[in-house]
GUTORDO-130314 format. One record per residue (C-alpha): x, y, z; residue number from 1; residue in one letter. Coordinates in steps of 0.25 Angstrom, whole numbers. Layout:
{x = X&y = Y&z = Z&num = NUM&residuo = A} .
...
REM end
This chain:
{x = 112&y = 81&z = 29&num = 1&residuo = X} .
{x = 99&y = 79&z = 23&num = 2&residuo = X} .
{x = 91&y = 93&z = 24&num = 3&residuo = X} .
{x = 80&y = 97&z = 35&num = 4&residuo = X} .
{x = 66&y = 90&z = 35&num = 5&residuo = X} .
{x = 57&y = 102&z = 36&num = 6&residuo = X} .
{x = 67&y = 110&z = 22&num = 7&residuo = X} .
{x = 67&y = 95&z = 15&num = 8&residuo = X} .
{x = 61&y = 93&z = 1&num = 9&residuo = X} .
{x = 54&y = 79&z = 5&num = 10&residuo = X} .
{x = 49&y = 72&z = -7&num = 11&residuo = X} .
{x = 41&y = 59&z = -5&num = 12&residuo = X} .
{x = 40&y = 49&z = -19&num = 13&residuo = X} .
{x = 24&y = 43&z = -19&num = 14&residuo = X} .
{x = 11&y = 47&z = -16&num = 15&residuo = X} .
{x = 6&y = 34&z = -8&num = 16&residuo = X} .
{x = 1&y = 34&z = 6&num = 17&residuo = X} .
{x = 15&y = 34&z = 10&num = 18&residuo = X} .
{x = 19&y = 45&z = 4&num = 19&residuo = X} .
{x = 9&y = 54&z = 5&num = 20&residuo = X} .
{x = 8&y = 51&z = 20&num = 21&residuo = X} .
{x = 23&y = 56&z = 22&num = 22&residuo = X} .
{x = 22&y = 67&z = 14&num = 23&residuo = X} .
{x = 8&y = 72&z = 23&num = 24&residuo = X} .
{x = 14&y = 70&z = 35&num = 25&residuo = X} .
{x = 27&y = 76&z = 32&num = 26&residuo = X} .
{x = 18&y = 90&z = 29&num = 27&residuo = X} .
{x = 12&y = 89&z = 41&num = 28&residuo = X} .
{x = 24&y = 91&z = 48&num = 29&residuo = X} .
{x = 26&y = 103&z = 39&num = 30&residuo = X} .
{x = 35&y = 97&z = 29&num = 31&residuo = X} .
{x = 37&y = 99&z = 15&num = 32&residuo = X} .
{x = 36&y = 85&z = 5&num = 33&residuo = X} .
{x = 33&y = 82&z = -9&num = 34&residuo = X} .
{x = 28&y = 70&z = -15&num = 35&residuo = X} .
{x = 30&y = 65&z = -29&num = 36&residuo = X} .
{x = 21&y = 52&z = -35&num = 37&residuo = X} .
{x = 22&y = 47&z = -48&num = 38&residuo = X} .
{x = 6&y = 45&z = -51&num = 39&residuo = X} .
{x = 0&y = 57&z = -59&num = 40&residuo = X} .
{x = -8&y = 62&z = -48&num = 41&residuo = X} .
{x = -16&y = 57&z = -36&num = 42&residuo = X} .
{x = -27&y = 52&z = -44&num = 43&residuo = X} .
{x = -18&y = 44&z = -55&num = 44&residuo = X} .
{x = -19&y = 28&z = -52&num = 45&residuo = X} .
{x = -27&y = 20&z = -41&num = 46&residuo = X} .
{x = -20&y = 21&z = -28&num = 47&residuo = X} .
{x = -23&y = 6&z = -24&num = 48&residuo = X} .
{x = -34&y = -1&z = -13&num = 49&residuo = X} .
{x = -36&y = 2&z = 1&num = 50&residuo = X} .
{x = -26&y = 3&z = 12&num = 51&residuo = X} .
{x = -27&y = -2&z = 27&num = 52&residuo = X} .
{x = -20&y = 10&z = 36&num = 53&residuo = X} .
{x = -17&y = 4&z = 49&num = 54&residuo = X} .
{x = -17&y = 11&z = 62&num = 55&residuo = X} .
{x = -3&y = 8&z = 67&num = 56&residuo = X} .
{x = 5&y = 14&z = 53&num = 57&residuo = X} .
{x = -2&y = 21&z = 42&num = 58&residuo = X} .
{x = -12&y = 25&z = 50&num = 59&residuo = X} .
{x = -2&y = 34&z = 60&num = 60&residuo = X} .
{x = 3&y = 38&z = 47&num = 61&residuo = X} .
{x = -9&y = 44&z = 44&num = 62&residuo = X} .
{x = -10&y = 50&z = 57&num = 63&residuo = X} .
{x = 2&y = 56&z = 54&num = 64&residuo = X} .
{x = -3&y = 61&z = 42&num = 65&residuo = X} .
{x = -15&y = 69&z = 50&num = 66&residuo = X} .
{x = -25&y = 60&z = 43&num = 67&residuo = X} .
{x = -28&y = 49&z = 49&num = 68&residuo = X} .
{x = -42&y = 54&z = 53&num = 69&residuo = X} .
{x = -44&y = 56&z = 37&num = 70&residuo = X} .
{x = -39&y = 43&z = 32&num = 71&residuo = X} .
{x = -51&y = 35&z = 45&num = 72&residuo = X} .
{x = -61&y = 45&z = 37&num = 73&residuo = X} .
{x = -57&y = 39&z = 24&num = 74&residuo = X} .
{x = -53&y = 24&z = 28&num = 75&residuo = X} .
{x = -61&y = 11&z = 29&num = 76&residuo = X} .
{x = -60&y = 4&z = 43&num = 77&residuo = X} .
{x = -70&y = -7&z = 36&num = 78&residuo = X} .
{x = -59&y = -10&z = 27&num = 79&residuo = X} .
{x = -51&y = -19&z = 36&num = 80&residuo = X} .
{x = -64&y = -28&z = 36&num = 81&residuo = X} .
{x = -56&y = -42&z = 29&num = 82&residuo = X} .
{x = -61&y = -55&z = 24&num = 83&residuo = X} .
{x = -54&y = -67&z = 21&num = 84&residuo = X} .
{x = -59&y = -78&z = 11&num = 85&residuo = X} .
{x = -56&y = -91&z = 9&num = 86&residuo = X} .
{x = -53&y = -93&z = -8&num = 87&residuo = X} .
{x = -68&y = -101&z = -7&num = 88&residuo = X} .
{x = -72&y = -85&z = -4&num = 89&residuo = X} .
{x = -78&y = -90&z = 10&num = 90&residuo = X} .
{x = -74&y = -80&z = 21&num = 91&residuo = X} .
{x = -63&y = -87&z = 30&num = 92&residuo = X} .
{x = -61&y = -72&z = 38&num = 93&residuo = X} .
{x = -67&y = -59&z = 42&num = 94&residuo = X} .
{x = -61&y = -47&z = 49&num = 95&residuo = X} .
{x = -72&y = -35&z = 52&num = 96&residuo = X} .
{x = -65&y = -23&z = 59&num = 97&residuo = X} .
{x = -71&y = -18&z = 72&num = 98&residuo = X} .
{x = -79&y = -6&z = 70&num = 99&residuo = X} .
{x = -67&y = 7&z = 72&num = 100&residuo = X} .
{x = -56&y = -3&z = 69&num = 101&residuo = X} .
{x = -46&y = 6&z = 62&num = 102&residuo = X} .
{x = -34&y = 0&z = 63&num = 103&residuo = X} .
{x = -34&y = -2&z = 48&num = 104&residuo = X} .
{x = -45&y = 5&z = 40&num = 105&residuo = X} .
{x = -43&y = 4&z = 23&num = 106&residuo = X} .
{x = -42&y = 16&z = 14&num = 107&residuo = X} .
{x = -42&y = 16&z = 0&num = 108&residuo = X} .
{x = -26&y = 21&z = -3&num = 109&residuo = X} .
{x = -31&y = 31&z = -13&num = 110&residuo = X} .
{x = -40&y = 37&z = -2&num = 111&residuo = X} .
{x = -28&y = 38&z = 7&num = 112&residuo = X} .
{x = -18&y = 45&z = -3&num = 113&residuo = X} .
{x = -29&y = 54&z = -6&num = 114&residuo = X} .
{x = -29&y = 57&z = 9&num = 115&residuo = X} .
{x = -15&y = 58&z = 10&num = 116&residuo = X} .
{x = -14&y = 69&z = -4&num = 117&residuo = X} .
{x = -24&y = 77&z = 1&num = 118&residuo = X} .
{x = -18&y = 79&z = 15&num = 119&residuo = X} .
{x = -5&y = 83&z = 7&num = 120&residuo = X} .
{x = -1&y = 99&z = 4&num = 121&residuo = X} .
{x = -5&y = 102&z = -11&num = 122&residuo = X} .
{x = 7&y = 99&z = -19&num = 123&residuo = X} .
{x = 14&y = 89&z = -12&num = 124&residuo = X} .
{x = 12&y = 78&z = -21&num = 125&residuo = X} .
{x = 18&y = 78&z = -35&num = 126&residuo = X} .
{x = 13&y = 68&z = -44&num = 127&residuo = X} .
{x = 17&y = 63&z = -57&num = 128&residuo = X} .
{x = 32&y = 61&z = -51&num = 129&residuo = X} .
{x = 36&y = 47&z = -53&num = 130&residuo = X} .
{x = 50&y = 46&z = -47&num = 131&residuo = X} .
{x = 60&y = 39&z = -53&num = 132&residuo = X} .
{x = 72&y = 38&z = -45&num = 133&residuo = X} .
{x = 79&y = 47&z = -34&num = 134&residuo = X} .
{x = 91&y = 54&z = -37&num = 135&residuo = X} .
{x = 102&y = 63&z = -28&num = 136&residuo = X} .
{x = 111&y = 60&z = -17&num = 137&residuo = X} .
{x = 108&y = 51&z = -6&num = 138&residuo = X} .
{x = 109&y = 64&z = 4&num = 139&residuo = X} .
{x = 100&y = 73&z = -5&num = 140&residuo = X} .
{x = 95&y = 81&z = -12&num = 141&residuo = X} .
{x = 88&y = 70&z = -20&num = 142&residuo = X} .
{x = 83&y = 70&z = -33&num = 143&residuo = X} .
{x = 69&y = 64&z = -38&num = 144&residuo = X} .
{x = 68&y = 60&z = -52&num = 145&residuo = X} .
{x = 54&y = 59&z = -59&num = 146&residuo = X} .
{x = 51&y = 53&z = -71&num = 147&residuo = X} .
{x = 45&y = 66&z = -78&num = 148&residuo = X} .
{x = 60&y = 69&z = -76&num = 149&residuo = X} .
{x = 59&y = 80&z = -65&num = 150&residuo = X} .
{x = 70&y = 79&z = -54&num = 151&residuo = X} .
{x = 67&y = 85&z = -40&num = 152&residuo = X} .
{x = 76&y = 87&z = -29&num = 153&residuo = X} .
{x = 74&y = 83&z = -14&num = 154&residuo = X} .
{x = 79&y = 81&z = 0&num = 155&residuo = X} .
{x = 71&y = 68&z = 3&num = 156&residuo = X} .
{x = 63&y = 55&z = -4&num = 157&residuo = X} .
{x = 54&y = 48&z = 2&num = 158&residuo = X} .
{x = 49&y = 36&z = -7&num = 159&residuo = X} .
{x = 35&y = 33&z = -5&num = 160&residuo = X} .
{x = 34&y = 28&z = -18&num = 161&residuo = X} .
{x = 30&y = 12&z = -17&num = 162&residuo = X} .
{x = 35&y = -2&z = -19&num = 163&residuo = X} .
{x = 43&y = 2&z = -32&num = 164&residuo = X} .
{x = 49&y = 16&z = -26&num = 165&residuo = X} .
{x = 58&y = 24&z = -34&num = 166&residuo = X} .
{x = 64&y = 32&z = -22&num = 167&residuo = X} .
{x = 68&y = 17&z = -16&num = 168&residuo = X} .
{x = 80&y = 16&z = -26&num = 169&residuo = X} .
{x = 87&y = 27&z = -18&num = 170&residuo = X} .
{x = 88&y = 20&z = -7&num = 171&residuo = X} .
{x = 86&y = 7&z = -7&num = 172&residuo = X} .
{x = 88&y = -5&z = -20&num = 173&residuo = X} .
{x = 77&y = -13&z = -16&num = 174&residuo = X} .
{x = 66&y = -16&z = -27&num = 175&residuo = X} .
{x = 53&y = -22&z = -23&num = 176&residuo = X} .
{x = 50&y = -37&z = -26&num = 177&residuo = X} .
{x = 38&y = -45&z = -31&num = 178&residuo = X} .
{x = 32&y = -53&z = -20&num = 179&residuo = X} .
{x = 25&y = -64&z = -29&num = 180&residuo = X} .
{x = 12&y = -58&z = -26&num = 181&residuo = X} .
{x = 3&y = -50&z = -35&num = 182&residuo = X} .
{x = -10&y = -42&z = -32&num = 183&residuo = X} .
{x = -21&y = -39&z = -44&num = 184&residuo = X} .
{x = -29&y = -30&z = -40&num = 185&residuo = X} .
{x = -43&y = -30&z = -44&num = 186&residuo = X} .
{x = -52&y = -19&z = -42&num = 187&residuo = X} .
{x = -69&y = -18&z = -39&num = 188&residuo = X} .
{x = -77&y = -5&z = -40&num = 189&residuo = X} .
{x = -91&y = -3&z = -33&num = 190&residuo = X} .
{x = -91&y = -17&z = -27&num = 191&residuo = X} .
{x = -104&y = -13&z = -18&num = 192&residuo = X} .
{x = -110&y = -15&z = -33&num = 193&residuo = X} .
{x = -102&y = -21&z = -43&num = 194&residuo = X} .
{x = -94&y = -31&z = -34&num = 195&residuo = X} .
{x = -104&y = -35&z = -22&num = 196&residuo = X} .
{x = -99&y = -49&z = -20&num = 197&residuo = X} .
{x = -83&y = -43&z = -19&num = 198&residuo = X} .
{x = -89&y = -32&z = -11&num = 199&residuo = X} .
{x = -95&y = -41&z = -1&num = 200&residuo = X} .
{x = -83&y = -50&z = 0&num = 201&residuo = X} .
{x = -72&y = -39&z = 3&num = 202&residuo = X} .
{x = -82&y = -33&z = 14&num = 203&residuo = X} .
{x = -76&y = -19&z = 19&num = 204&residuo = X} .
{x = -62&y = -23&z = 18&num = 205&residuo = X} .
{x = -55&y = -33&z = 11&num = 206&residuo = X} .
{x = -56&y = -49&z = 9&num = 207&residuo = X} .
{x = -46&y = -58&z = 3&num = 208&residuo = X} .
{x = -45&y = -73&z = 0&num = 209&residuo = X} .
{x = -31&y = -81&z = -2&num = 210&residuo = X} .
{x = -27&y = -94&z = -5&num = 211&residuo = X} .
{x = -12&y = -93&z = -3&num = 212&residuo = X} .
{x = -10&y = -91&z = -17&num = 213&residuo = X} .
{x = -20&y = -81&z = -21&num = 214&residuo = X} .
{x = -25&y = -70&z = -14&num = 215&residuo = X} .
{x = -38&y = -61&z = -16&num = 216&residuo = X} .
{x = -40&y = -50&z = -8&num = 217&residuo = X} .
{x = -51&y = -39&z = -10&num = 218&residuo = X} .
{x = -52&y = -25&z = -3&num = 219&residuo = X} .
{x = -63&y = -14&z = -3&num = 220&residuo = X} .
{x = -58&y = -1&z = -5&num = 221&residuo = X} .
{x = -66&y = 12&z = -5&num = 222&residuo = X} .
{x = -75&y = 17&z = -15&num = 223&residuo = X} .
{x = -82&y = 3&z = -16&num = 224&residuo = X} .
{x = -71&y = -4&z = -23&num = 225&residuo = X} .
{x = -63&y = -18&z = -18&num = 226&residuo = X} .
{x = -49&y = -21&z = -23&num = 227&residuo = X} .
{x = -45&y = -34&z = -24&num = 228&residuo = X} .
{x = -30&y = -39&z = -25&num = 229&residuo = X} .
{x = -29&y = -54&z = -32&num = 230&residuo = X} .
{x = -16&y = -58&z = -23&num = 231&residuo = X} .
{x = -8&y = -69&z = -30&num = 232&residuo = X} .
{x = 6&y = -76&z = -29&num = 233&residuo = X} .
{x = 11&y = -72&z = -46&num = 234&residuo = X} .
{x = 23&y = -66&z = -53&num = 235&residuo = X} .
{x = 23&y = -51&z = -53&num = 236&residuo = X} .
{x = 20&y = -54&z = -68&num = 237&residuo = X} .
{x = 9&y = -64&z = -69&num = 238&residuo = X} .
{x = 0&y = -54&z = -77&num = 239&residuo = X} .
{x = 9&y = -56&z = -90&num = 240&residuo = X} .
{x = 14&y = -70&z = -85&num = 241&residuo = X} .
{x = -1&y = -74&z = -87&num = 242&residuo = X} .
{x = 0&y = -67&z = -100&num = 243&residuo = X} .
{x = -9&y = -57&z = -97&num = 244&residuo = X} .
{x = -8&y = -42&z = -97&num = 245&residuo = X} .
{x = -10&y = -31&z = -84&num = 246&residuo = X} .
{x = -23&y = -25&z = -91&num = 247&residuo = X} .
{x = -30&y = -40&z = -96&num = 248&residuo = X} .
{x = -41&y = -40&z = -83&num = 249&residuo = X} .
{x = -48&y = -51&z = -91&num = 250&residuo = X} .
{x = -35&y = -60&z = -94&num = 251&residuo = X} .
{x = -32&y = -56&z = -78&num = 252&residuo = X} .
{x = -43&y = -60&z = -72&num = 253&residuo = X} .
{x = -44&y = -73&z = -78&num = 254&residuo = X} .
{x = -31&y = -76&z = -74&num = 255&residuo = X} .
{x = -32&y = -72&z = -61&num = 256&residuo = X} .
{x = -46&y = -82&z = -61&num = 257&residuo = X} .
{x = -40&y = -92&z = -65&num = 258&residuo = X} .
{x = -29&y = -91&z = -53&num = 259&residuo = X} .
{x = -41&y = -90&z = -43&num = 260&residuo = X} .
{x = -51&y = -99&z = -49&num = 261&residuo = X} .
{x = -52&y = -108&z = -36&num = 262&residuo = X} .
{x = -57&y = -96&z = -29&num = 263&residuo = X} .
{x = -70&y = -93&z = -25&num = 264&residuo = X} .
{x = -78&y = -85&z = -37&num = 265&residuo = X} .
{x = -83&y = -74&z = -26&num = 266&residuo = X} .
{x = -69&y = -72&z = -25&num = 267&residuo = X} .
{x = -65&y = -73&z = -40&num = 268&residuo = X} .
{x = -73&y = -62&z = -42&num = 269&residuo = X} .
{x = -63&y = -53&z = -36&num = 270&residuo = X} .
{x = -54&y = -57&z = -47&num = 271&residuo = X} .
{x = -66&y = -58&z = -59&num = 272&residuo = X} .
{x = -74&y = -46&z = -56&num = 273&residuo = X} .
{x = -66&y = -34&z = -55&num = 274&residuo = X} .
{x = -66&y = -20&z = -61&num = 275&residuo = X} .
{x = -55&y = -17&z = -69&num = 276&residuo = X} .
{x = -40&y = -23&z = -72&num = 277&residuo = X} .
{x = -32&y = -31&z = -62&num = 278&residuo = X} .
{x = -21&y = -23&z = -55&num = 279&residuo = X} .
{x = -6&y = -33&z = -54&num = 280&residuo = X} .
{x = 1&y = -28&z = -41&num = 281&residuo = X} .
{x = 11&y = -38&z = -38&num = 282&residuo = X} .
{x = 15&y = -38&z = -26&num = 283&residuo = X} .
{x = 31&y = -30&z = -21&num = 284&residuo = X} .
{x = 39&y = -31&z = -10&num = 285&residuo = X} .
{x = 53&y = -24&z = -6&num = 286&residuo = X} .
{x = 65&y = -33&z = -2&num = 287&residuo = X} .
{x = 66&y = -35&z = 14&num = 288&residuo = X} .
{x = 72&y = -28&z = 21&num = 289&residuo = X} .
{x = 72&y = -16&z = 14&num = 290&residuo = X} .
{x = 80&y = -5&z = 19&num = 291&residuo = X} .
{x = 90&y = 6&z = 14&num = 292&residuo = X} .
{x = 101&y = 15&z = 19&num = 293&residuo = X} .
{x = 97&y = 29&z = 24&num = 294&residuo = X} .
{x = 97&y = 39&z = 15&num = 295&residuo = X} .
{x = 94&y = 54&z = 18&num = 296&residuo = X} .
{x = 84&y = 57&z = 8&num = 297&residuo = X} .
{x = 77&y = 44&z = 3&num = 298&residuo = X} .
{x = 68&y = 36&z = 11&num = 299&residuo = X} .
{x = 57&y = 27&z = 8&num = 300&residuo = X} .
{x = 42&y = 23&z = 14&num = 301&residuo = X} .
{x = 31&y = 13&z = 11&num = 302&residuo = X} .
{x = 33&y = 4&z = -1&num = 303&residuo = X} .
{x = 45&y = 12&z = -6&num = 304&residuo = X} .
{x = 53&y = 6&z = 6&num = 305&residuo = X} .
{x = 45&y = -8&z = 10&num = 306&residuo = X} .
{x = 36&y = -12&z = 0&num = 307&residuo = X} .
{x = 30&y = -26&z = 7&num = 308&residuo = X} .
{x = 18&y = -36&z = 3&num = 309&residuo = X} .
{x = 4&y = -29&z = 5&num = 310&residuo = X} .
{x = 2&y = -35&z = 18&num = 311&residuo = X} .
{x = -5&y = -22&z = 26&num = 312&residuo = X} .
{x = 5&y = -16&z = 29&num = 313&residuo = X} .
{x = 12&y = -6&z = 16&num = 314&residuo = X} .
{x = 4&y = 6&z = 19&num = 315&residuo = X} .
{x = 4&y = 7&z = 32&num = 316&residuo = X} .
{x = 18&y = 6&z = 35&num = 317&residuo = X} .
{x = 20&y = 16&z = 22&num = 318&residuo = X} .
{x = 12&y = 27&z = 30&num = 319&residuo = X} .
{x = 20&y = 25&z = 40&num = 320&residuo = X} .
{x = 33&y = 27&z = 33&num = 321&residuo = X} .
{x = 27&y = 39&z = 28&num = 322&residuo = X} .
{x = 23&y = 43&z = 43&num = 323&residuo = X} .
{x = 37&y = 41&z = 48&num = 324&residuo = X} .
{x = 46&y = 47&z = 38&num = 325&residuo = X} .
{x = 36&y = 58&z = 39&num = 326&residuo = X} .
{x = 38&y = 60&z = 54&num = 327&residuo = X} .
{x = 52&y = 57&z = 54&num = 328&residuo = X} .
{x = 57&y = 68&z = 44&num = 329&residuo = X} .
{x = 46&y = 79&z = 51&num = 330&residuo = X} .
{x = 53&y = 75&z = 65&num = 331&residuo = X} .
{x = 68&y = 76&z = 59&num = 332&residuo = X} .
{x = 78&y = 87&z = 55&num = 333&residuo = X} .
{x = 83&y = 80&z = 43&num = 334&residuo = X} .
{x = 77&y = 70&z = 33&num = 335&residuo = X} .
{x = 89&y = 62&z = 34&num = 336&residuo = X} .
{x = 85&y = 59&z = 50&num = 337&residuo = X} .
{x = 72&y = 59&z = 46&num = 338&residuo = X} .
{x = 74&y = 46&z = 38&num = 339&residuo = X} .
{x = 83&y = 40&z = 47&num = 340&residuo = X} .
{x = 73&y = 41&z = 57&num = 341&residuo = X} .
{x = 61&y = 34&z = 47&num = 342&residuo = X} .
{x = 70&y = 24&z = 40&num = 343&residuo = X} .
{x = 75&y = 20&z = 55&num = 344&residuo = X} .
{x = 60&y = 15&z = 57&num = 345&residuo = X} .
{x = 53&y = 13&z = 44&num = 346&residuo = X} .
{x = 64&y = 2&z = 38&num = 347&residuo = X} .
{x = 64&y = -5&z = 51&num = 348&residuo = X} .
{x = 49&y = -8&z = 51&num = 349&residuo = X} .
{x = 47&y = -10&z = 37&num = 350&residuo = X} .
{x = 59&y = -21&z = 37&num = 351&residuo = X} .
{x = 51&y = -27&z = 48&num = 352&residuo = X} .
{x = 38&y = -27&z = 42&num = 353&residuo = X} .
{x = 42&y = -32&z = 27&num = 354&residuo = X} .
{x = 51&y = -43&z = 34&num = 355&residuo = X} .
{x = 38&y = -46&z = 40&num = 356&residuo = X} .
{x = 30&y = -46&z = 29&num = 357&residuo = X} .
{x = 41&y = -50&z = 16&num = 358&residuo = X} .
{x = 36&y = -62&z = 8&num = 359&residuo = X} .
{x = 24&y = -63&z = 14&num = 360&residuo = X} .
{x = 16&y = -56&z = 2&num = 361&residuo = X} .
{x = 12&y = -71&z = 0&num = 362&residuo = X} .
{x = 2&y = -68&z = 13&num = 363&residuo = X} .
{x = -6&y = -61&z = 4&num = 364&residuo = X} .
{x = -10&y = -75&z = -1&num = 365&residuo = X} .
{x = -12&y = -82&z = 10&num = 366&residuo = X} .
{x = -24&y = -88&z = 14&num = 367&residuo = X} .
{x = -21&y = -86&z = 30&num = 368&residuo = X} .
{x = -30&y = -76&z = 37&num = 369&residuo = X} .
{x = -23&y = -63&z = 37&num = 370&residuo = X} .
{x = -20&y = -60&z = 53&num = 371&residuo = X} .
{x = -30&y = -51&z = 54&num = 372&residuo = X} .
{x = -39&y = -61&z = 58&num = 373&residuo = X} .
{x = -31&y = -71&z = 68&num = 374&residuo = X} .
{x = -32&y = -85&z = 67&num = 375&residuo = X} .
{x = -44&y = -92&z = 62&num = 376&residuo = X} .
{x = -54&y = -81&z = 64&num = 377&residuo = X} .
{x = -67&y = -86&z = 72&num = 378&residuo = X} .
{x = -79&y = -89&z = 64&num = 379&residuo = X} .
{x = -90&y = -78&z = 66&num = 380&residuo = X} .
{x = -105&y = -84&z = 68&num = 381&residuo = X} .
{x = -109&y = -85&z = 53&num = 382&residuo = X} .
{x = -96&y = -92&z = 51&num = 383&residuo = X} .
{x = -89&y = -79&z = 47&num = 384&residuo = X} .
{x = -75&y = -77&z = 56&num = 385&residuo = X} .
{x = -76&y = -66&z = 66&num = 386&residuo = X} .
{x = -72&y = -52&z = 62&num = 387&residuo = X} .
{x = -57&y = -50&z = 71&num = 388&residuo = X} .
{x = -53&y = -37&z = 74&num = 389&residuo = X} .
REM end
């Protein structure tokens, strides 16, 4: 018999959104948690670009949470403004969202995890903890191991700790796999000044351009900087493949040229013209379905239990993950029926949704209008399509 919820020691692995949002609304309800993240301290490495929270998941999430009306102060409704280009730079597409449209307004992910630390009781995150494996029996008490060497001890382990979890292992052998499709990141400070033409291409939200090999796709975020992902269809290790080393931008960006010298040169320049190294994210995905027997103190949310292709829909359903398992151990007696009663919907509907979306990280190349905009959206009077809503 696992122990009561309210006398629990609950200990969430990961200060992401995921995360943090269980573990704040876990003490709203009056419960005690604590959450251990490897990074040094809040402030310790870039959190990443900007995030689109959708009314119908991460949204409720933050409902939940008690700060919904704080996330609509901080977030950009402007953001979901999208372009599509064709290679030869000329605009094929145009989405403008109606004025109050918040279906899915843009934050920058360090802006929310800011939100989220601060609504949290001093204390409850403990940073420099990176975990290296759980130990104990399978009905508790567990054992987490850091790599500093310190072992704590604790009644449930909630894994919130991403695509390569080291909570996962206790429950389930699955190991993430490259999709054949990388990211580089490239990154642009003060664009109103520095990167006017960039500026004015991305507008308010984001604009991408694909030719069903290669992909671009640039994204404003806050603080007047635009982020833009180079997509393309490459082994996990083409840096060193192509000779090159992580931290040669020069050699890089030649390379990467070289791959797009077809392209039109307004668009090159989100390749040529940016401010700092190139960032490789290549691209993971967990086997599907993945699922796992029931255990009474281990579960997992977000990326830690169905890390997909970045196709809209990660945070979101991580929040609400974080949401749910929340919920369900505040409404049970035991943590053992508590993740029943999360695991019996959660694996369901992330089975459904990465069957739905498994192999098609190649969509991020596609040259096909995203469905956001219908079929052939109708030319606007100076030629431009119509904005849809």
């Amino acid at each position: 018999m696992t122990p009561p919820t309210r006398s629990a020691r609950i200990s969430i692995i990961g200060a992401g959104p995921a995360g943090l949002t269980c573990a704040r609304i876990l003490q709203r309800h009056g419960i005690a948690v604590t959450v251990h993240d490897r990074d040094a301290g809040r402030t310790a490495r870039d959190q990443g670009g900007t995030l689109d929270l959708h009314a119908g998941n991460g949204q409720l999430a933050l409902r939940e949470a008690g700060l919904l009306d704080d996330f609509l102060r901080l977030a950009r409704p402007e953001g979901q403004e999208m372009r599509v280009l064709g290679p030869d730079g000329e605009l094929r597409a145009h989405l403008v969202p109606e004025e109050g449209d918040l279906f899915k307004p843009e934050i920058d992910r360090g802006q929310l995890r800011d939100l989220l630390l601060d609504s949290l009781s001093p204390g409850t995150v403990r940073w420099g903890r990176a975990l290296t494996h759980v130990g104990g029996p399978a009905d508790g008490p567990r054992t987490l191991h850091f790599a500093d060497g310190s072992v704590t001890e604790t009644d449930l382990v909630i894994g919130a700790d991403g695509a390569f979890s080291r909570v996962r292992p206790a429950v389930s052998p699955a190991v993430p796999r490259y999709t054949g499709v990388s990211f580089t990141e490239a990154w642009f400070h003060d664009v109103a000044d520095r990167h006017t033409g960039l500026s004015g291409l991305v507008g308010q939200g984001s604009a991408t351009a694909a030719d069903g090999r290669r992909a671009l796709w640039g994204q404003r975020n806050s603080g007047d900087h635009i982020r833009v992902y180079i997509v393309r269809r490459v082994p996990a290790d083409w840096i060193t493949a192509a000779g090159l080393r992580p931290g040669d931008t020069a050699g890089i960006r030649a390379h990467l040229l070289g791959e797009f010298a077809d392209w039109s040169p307004r668009l090159r320049r989100m390749i040529s013209d940016n401010d700092g190294p190139y960032v490789d994210r290549p691209i993971f995905a967990l086997p599907v379905p993945h699922t796992w027997d029931h255990q009474p103190t281990v579960t997992l949310l977000g990326d830690a239990a169905h890390l997909m292709p970045p196709l809209g829909v990660g945070v979101n359903l991580a929040m609400l993950d974080a949401a749910e398992l929340a919920l369900a151990l505040a409404g049970s007696s035991t943590i053992g029926e508590a993740l029943r009663a999360y695991e019996s919907t959660m694996l369901p509907r992330s089975i459904e949704t990465a069957e739905l979306l498994d192999g098609r990280a190649e969509d991020l190349l596609s040259d096909d209008l995203p469905p956001e905009f219908g079929d052939d959206p109708a030319p606007g009077p100076d030629g431009a399509p119509l904005p849809v809503s």
